[in-house]
PLY file of the C-alpha trace (Angstrom):
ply
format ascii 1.0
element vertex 197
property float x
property float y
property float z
element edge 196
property int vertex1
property int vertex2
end_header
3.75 123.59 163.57
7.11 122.57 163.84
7.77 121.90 167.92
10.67 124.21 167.81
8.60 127.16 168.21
5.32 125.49 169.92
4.99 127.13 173.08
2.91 125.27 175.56
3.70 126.85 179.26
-0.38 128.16 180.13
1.44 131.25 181.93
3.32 132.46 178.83
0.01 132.01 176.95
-1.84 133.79 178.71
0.84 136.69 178.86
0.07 137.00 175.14
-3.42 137.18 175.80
-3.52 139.58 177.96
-1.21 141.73 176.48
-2.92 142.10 173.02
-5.42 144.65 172.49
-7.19 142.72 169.80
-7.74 139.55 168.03
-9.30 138.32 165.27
-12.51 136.04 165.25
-13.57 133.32 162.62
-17.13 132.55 162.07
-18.51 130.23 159.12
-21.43 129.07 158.39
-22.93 127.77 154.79
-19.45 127.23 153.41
-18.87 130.85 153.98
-16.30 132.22 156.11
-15.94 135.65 157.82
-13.13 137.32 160.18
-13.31 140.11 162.37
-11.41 141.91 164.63
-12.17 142.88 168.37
-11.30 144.01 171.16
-10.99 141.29 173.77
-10.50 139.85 177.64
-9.22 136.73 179.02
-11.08 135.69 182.17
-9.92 132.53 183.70
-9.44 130.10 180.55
-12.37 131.76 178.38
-12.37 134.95 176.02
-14.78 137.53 176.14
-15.92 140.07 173.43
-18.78 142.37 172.91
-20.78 143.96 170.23
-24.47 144.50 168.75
-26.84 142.43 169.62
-27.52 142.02 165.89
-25.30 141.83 163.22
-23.43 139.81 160.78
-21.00 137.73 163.34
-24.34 137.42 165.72
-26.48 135.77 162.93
-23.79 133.30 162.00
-22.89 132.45 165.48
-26.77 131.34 165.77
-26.21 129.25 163.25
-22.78 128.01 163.58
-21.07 128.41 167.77
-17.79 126.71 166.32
-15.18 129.56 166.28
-11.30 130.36 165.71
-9.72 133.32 167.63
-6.56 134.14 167.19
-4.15 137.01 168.24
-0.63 138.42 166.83
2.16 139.68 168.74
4.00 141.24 165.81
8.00 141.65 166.31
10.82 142.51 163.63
10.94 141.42 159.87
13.69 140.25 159.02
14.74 141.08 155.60
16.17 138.44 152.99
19.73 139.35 153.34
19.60 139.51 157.22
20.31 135.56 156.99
21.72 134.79 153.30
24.26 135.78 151.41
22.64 134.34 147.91
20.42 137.25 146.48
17.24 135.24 147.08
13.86 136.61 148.53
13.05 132.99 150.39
14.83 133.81 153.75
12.64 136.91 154.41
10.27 136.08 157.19
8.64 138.21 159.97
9.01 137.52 164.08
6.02 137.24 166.27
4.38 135.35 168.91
1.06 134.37 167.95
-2.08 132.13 170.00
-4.62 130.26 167.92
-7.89 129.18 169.97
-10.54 126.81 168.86
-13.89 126.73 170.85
-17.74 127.09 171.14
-19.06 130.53 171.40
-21.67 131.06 174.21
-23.86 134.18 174.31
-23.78 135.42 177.99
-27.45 136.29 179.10
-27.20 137.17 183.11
-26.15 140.75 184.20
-23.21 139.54 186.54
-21.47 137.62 183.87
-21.67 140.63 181.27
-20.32 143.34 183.84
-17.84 141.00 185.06
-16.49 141.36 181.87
-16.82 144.75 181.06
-15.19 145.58 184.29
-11.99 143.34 183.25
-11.93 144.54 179.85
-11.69 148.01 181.16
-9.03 147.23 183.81
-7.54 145.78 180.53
-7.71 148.25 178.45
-8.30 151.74 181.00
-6.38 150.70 183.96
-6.00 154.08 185.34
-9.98 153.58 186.22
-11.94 156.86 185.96
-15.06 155.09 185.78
-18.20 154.13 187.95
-18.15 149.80 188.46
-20.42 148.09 186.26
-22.39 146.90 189.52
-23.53 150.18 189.06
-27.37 150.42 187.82
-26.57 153.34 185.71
-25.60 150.32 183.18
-28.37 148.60 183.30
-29.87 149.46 179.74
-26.47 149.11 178.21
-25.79 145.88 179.61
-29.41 144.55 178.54
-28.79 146.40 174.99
-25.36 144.68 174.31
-24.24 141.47 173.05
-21.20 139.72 175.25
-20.09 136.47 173.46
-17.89 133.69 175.81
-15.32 131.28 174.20
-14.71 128.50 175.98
-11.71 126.83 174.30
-11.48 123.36 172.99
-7.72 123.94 171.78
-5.54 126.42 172.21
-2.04 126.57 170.10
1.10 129.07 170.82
3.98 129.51 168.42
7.09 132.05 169.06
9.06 132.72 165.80
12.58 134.44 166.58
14.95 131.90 164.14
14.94 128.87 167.22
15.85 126.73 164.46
18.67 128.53 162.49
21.82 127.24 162.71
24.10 129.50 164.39
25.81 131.29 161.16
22.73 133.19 159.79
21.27 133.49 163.66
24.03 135.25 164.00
23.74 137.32 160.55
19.89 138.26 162.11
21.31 139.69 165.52
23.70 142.01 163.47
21.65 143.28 161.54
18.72 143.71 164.06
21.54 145.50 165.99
22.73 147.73 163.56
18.93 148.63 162.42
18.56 149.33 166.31
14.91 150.13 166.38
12.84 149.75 170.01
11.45 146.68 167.83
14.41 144.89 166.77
15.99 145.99 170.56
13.35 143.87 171.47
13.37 140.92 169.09
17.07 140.89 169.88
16.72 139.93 173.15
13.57 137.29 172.57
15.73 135.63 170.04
18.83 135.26 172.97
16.26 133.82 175.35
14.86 131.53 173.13
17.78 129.69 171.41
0 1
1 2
2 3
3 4
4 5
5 6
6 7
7 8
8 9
9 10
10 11
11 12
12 13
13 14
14 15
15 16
16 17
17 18
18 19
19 20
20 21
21 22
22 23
23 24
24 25
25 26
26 27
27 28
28 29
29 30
30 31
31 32
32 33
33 34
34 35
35 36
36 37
37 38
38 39
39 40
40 41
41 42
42 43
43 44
44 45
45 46
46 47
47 48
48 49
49 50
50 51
51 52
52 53
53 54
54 55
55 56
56 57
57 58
58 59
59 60
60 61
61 62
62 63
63 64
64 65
65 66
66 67
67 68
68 69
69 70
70 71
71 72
72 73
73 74
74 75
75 76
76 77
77 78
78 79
79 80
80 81
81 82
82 83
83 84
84 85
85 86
86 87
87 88
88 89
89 90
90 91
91 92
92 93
93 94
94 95
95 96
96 97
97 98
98 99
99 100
100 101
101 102
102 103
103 104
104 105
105 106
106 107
107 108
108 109
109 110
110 111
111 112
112 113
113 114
114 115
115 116
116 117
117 118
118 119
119 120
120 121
121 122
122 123
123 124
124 125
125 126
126 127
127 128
128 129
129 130
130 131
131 132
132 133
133 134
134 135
135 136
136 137
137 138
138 139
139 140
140 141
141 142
142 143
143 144
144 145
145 146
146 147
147 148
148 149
149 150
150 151
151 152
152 153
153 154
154 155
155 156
156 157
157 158
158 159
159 160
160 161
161 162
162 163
163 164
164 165
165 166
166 167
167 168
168 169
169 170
170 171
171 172
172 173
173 174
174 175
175 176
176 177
177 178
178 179
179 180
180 181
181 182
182 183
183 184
184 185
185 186
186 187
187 188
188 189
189 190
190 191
191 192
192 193
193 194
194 195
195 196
């Protein structure tokens, strides 16, 4: 990754984190890899996800606890003759904010690990509340029926991508054109791509 748009502040990270709704796991075992997405929660420096108890991710995670996660904060694309002048197709690209996280997948087994979080991913996810707390015993079954998976990281990567290392002619082609487009989206890339030069 080129350092220009490595991001490596833990509080910014974990903005992205907590923001997205879901991420995407990798699991591979037997030269054979599989991706999923899912819903997710940051707790402290480890991510938590549910599921079955069984099922295809499960089974390889027996066999194989070395995972990738990684989430997508997806901003403007930016089309080829936002930054060139030359008819090509190469400057076309796509702004985002993405994490990448390396670690070893740990099935949870006690009760207050598993509603801790369930109770964060729904403060996550239903903040309003409207709920009974997962101390509650009415969850019992579901909690003992339900599989809740920790990563604990090994490596975690960040990388922003709003044109940090365009030189200021076609940066400034990108903002005009984001501007004149004037979607909520490009509103917002516009000013990401000001803070970040």
């Amino acid at each position: 990754m080129k350092k220009v748009f490595q991001i490596t502040d833990k509080h910014i990270i974990n903005e992205v984190l907590d923001k997205a709704e879901y991420g995407t796991l990798a699991v591979s075992n037997e030269n054979t890899p599989y991706a999923v997405p899912l819903n997710f929660v940051r707790i402290e420096e480890n991510i938590y996800f549910h599921g079955a108890l069984k099922n295809k991710k499960m089974k390889m995670l027996e066999k194989n606890p070395y995972v990738s996660f990684s989430v997508v904060e997806s901003y403007s694309i930016i089309a080829s003759f936002f930054s060139s002048r030359d008819g090509l197709a190469c400057p076309a690209t796509h702004f985002f904010k993405s994490v990448s996280i390396d670690g070893v997948a740990k099935v949870v087994s006690n009760r207050e690990e598993k509603a801790m979080m369930f109770e964060a991913m729904m403060q996550k996810l239903q903040p309003e509340g409207g709920y009974k707390p997962f101390s509650d015993d009415a969850y019992n079954k579901a909690l003992k029926a339900t599989a809740v998976v920790k990563i604990v990281p090994s490596n975690i990567s960040c990388k922003f991508k709003f044109g940090q290392h365009l030189d200021e002619e076609r940066f400034g082609m990108i903002l005009e054109h984001l501007k004149e487009r004037n979607s909520d989206i490009d509103n917002e890339t516009i000013e990401l791509m000001k803070n970040l030069k």
